[in-house]
N, CA, C and O of each residue as an XYZ file, in Angstrom:
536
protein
N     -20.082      9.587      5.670
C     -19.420      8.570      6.442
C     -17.962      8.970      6.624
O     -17.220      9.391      5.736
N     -17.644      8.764      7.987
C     -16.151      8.793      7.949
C     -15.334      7.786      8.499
O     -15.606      7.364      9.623
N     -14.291      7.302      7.820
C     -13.389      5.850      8.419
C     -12.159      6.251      9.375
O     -11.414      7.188      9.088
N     -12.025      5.573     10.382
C     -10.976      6.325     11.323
C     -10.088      5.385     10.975
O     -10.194      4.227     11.381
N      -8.715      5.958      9.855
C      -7.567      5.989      9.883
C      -6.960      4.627     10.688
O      -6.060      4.873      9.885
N      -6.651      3.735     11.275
C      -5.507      2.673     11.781
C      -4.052      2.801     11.413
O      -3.090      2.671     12.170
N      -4.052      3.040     10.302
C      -2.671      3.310      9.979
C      -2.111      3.837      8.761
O      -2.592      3.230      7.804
N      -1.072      4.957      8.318
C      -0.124      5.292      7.567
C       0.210      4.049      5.583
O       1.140      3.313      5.912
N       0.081      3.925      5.051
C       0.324      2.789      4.234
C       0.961      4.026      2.635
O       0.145      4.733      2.045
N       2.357      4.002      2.280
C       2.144      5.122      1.499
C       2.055      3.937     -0.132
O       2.732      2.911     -0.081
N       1.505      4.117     -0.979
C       2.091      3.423     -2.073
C       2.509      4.351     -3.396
O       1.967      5.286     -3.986
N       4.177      3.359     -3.609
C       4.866      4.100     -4.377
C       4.378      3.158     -6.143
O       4.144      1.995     -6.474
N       4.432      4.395     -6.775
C       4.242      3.591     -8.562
C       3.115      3.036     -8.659
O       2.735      2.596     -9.745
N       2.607      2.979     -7.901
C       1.235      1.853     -8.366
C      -0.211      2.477     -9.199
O      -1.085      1.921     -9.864
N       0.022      3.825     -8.817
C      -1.338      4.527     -9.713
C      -2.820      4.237     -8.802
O      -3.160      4.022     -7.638
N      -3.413      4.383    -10.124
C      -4.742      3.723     -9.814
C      -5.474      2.611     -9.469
O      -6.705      2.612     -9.454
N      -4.544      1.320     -9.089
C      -4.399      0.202     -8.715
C      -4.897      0.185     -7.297
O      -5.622     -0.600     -6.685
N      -4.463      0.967     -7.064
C      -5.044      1.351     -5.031
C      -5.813      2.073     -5.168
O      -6.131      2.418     -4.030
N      -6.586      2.765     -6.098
C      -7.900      3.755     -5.758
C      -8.752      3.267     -4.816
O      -9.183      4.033     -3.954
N      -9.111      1.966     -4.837
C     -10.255      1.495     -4.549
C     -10.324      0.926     -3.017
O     -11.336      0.519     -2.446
N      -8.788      1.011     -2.413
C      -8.468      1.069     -0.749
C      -9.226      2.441      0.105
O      -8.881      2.688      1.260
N     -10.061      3.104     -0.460
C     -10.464      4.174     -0.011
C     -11.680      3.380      1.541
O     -11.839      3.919      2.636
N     -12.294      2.095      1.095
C     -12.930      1.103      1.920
C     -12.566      0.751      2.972
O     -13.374      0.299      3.784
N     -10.754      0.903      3.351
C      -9.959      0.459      3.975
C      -9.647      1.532      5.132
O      -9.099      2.604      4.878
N     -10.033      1.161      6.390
C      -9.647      2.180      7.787
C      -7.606      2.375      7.537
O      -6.750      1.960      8.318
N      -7.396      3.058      6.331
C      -6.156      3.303      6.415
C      -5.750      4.613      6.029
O      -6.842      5.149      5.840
N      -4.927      5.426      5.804
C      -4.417      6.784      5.266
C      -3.980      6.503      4.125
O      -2.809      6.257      4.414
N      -4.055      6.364      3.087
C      -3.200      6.617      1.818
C      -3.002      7.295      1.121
O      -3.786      8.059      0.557
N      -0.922      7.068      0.882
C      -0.391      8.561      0.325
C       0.003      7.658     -0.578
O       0.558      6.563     -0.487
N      -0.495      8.501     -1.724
C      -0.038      7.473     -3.296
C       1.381      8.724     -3.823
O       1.195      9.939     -3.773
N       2.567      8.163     -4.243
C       3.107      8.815     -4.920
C       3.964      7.963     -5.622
O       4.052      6.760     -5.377
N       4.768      8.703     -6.720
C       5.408      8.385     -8.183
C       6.346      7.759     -8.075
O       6.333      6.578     -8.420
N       7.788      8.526     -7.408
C       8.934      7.811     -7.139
C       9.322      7.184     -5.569
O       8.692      7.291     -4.517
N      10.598      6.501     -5.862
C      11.169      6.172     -4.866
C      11.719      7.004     -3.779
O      11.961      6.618     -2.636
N      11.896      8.232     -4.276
C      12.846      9.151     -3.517
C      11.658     10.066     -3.336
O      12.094     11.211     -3.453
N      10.719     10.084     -3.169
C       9.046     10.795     -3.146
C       8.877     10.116     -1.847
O       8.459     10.667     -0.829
N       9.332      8.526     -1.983
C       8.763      7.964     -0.505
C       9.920      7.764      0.340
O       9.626      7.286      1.435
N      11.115      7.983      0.157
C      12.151      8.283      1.295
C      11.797      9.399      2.074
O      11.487      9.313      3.262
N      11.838     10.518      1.384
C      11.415     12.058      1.887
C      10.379     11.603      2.602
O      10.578     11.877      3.786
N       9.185     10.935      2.417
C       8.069     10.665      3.312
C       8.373      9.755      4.452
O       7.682      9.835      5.469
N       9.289      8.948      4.374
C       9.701      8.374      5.570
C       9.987      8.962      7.135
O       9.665      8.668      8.286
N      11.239     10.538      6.053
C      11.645     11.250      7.256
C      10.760     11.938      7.760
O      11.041     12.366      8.880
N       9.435     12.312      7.215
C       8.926     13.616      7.538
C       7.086     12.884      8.365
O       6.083     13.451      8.799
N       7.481     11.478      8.213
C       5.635     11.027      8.450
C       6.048      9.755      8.993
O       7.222      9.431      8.810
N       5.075      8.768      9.804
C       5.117      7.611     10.500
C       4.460      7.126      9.640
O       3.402      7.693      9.367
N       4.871      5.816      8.845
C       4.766      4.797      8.188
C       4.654      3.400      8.422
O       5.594      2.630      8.619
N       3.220      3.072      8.381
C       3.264      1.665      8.782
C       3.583      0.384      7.750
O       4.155     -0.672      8.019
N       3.131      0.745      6.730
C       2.985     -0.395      5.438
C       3.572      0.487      3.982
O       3.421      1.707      3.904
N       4.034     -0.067      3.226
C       4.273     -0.021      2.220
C       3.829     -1.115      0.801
O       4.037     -2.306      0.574
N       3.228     -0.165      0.154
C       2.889     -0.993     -1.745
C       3.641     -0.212     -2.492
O       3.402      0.984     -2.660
N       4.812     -0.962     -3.103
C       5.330     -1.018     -4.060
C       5.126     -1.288     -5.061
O       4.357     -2.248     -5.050
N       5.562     -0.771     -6.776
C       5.368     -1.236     -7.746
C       7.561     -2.342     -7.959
O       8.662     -1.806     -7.833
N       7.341     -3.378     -8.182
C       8.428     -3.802     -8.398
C       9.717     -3.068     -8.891
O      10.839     -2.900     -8.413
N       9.082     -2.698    -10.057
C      10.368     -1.644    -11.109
C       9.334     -0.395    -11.109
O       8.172     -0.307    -11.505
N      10.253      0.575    -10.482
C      10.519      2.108    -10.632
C      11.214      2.962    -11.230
O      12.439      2.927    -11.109
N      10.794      3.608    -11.754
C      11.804      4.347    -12.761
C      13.057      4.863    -12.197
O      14.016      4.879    -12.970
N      13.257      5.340    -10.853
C      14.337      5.570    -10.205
C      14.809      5.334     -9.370
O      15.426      6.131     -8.662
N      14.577      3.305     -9.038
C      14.991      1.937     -8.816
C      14.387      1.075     -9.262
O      13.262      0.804     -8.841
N      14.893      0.505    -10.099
C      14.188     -0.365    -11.326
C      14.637     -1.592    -10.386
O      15.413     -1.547     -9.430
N      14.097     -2.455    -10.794
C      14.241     -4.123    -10.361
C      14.419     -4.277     -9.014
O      15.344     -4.978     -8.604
N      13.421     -3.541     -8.018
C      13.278     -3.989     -6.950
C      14.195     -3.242     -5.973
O      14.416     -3.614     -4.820
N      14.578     -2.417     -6.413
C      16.064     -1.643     -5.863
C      15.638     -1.063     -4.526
O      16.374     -1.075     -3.539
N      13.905     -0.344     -4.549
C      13.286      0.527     -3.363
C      12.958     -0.689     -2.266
O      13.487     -0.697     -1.155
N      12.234     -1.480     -2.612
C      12.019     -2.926     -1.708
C      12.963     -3.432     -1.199
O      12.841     -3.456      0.026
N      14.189     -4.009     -1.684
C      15.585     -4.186     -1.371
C      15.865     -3.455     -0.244
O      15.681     -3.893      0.891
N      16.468     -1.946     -0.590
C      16.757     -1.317      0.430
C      15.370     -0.734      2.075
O      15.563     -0.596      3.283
N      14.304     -0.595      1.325
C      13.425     -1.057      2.039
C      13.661     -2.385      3.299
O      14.278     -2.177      4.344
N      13.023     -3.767      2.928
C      13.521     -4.273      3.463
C      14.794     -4.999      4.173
O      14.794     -6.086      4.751
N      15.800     -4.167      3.987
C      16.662     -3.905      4.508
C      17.407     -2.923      5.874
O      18.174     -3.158      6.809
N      16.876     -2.070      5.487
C      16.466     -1.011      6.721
C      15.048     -1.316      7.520
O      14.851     -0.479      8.402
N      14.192     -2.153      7.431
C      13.023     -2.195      8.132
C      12.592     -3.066      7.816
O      11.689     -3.055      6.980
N      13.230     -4.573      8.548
C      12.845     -6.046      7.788
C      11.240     -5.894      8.301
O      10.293     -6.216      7.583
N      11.156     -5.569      9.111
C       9.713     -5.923      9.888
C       8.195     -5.280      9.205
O       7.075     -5.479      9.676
N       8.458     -4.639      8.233
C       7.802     -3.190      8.200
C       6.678     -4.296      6.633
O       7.044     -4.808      5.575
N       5.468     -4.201      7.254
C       4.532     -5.046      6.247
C       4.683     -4.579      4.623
O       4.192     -3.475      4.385
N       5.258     -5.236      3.560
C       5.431     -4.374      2.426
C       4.307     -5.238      1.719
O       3.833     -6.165      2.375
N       3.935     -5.056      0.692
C       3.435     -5.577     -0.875
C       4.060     -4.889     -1.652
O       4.156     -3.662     -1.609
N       4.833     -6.058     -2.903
C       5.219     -5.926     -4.193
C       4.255     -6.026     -4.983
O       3.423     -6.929     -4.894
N       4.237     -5.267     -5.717
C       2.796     -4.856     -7.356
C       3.932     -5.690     -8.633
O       4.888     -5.162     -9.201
N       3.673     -6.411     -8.716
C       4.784     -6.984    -10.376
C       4.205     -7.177    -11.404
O       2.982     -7.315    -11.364
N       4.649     -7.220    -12.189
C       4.183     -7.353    -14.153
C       3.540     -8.623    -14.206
O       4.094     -9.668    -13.864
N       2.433     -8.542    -14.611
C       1.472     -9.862    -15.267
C       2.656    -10.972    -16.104
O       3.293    -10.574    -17.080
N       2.779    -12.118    -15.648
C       3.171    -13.143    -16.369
C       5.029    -13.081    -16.310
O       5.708    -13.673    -17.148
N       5.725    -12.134    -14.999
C       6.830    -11.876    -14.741
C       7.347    -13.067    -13.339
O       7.593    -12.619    -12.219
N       7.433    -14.462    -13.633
C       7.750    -15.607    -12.693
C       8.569    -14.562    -11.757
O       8.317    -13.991    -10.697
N       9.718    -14.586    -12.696
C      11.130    -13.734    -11.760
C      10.977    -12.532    -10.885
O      11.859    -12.295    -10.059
N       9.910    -11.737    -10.995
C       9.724    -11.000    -10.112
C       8.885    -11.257     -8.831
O       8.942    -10.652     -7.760
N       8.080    -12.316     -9.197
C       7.343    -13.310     -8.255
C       8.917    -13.529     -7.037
O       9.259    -13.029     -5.965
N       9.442    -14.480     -7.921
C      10.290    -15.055     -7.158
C      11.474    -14.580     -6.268
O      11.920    -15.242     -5.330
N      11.986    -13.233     -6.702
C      12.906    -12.193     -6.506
C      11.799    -11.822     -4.869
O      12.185    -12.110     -3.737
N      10.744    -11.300     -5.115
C      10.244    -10.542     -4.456
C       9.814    -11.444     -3.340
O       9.974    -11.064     -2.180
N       9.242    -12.689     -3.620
C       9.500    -13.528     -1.996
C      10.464    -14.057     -1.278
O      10.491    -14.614     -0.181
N      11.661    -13.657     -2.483
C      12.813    -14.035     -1.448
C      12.974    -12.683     -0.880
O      13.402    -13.034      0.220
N      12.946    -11.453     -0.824
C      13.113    -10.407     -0.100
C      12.307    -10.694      1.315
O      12.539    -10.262      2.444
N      11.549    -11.347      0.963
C      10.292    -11.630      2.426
C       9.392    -10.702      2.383
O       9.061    -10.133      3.424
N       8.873    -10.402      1.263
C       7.809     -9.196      1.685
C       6.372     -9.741      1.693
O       6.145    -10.765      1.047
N       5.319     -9.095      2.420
C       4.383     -9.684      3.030
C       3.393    -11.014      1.737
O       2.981    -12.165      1.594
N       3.499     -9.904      1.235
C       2.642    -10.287     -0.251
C       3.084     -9.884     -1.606
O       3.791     -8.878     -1.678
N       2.678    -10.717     -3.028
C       2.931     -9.887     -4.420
C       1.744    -10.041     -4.628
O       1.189    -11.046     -4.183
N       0.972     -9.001     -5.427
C       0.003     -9.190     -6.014
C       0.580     -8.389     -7.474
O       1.199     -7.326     -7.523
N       0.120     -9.354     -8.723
C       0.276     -8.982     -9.841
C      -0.633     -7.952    -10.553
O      -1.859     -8.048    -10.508
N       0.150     -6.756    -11.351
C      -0.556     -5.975    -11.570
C      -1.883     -5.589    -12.383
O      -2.338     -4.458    -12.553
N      -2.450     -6.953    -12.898
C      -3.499     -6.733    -13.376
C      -4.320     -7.478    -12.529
O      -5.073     -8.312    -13.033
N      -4.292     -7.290    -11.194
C      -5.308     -8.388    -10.215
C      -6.428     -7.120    -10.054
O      -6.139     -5.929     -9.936
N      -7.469     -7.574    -10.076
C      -8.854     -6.974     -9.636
C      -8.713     -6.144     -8.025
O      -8.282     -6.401     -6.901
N      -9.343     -5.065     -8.721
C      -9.366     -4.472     -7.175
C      -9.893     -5.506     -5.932
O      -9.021     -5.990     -5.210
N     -11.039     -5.779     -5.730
C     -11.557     -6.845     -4.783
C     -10.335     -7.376     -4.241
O     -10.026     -7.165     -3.068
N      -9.623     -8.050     -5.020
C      -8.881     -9.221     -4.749
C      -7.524     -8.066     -3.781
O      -7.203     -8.320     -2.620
N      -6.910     -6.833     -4.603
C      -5.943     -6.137     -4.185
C      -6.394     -5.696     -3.070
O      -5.543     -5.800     -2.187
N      -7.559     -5.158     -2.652
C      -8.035     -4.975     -1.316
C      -8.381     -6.030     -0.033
O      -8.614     -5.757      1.144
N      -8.335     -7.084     -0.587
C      -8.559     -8.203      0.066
C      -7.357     -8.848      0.998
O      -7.373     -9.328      2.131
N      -6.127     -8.615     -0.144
C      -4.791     -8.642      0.158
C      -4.503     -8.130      1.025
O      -4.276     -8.670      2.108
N      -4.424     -6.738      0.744
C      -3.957     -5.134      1.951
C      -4.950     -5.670      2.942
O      -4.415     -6.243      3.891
N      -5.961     -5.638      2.956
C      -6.583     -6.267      4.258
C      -6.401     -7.261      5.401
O      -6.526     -7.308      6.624
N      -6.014     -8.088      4.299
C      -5.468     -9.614      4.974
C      -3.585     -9.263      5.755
O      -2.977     -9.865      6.640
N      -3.295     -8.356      5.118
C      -1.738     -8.216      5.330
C      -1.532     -7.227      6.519
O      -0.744     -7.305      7.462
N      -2.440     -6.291      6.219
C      -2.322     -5.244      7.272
C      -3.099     -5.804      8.950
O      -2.808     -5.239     10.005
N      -4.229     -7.153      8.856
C      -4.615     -7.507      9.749
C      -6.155     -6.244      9.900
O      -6.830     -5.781     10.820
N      -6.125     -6.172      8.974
C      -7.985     -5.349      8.997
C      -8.834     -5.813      9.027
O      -8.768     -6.659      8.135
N     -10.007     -5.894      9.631
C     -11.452     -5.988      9.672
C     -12.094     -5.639      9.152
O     -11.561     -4.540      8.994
N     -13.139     -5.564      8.514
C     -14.003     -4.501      7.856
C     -13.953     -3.215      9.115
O     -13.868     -2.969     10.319
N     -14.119     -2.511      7.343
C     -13.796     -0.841      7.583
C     -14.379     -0.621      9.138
O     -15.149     -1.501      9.525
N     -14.095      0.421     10.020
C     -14.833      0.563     10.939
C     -15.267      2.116     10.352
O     -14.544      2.887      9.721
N     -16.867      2.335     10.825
C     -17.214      4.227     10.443
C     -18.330      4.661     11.479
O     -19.212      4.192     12.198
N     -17.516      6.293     10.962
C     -18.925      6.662     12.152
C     -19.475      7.697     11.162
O     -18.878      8.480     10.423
N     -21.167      7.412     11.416
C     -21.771      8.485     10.397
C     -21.775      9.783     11.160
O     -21.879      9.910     12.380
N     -21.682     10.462     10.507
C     -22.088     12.367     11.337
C     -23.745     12.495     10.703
O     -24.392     12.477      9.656
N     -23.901     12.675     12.605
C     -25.450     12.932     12.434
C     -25.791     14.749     12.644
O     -25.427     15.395     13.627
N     -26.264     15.093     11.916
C     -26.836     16.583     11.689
C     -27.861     16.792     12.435
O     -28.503     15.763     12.226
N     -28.579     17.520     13.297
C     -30.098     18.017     13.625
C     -30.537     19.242     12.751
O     -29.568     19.880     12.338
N     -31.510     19.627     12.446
C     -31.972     20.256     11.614
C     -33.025     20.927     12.361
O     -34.033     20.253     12.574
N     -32.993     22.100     12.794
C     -34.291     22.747     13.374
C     -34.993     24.099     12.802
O     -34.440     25.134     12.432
N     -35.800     23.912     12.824
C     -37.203     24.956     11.902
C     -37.219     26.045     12.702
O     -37.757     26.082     13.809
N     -36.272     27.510     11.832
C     -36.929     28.570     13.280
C     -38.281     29.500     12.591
O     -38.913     30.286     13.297
């Protein structure tokens, strides 16, 4: 099966939390830091962004901040710490699309990105093979 791509979505910090967007007609570039996904800004067309809240090299929201700041429009999700109100609250005042907390069930995290990005179920096309007997 193959899913045709809609759009760019890179997510920074989040790990294995997004494995399971593979369901999702999207591209995903998972990487570590903040400055991992600047460099990807300049060099690739970016539609969406998942963030982890605190990054090791912008802690407390620092990449989202300047993020939505340079690109109010640009669909983000914040990933925040289980049982962290203040980052809840920090992070919808930035205006970003969605938080989902980091111990939420895949289902539910894909459900989100779905709902945020405006997706449908996946669209695919199978590759059909012929096979002939010589």
């Amino acid at each position: 099966m193959v899913i045709i791509a809609k759009m760019n979505v890179v997510s920074i910090g989040v790990g294995s939390q997004v494995a399971d967007l593979n369901s999702l007609p999207i591209r995903l570039v998972n990487l570590n830091t903040a400055n991992e996904a600047v460099r990807s800004f300049k060099t690739e067309q970016i539609d969406s962004v998942i963030s982890h809240w605190h990054l090791a090299d912008m802690p407390n929201g620092m990449f989202l901040r300047k993020l939505k700041a340079a690109k109010p429009e640009m669909p983000t999700i914040a990933i925040i710490e289980a049982g962290n109100p203040q980052q809840e609250i920090e992070a919808r005042a930035l205006g970003v699309a969605a938080v989902i907390c980091e111990d939420a069930g895949p289902e539910y995290v894909r459900a989100v990105v779905a709902q945020v990005l405006g997706l449908a179920a996946p669209v695919a096309i199978e590759e059909l093979y012929a096979v002939k007997e010589i």
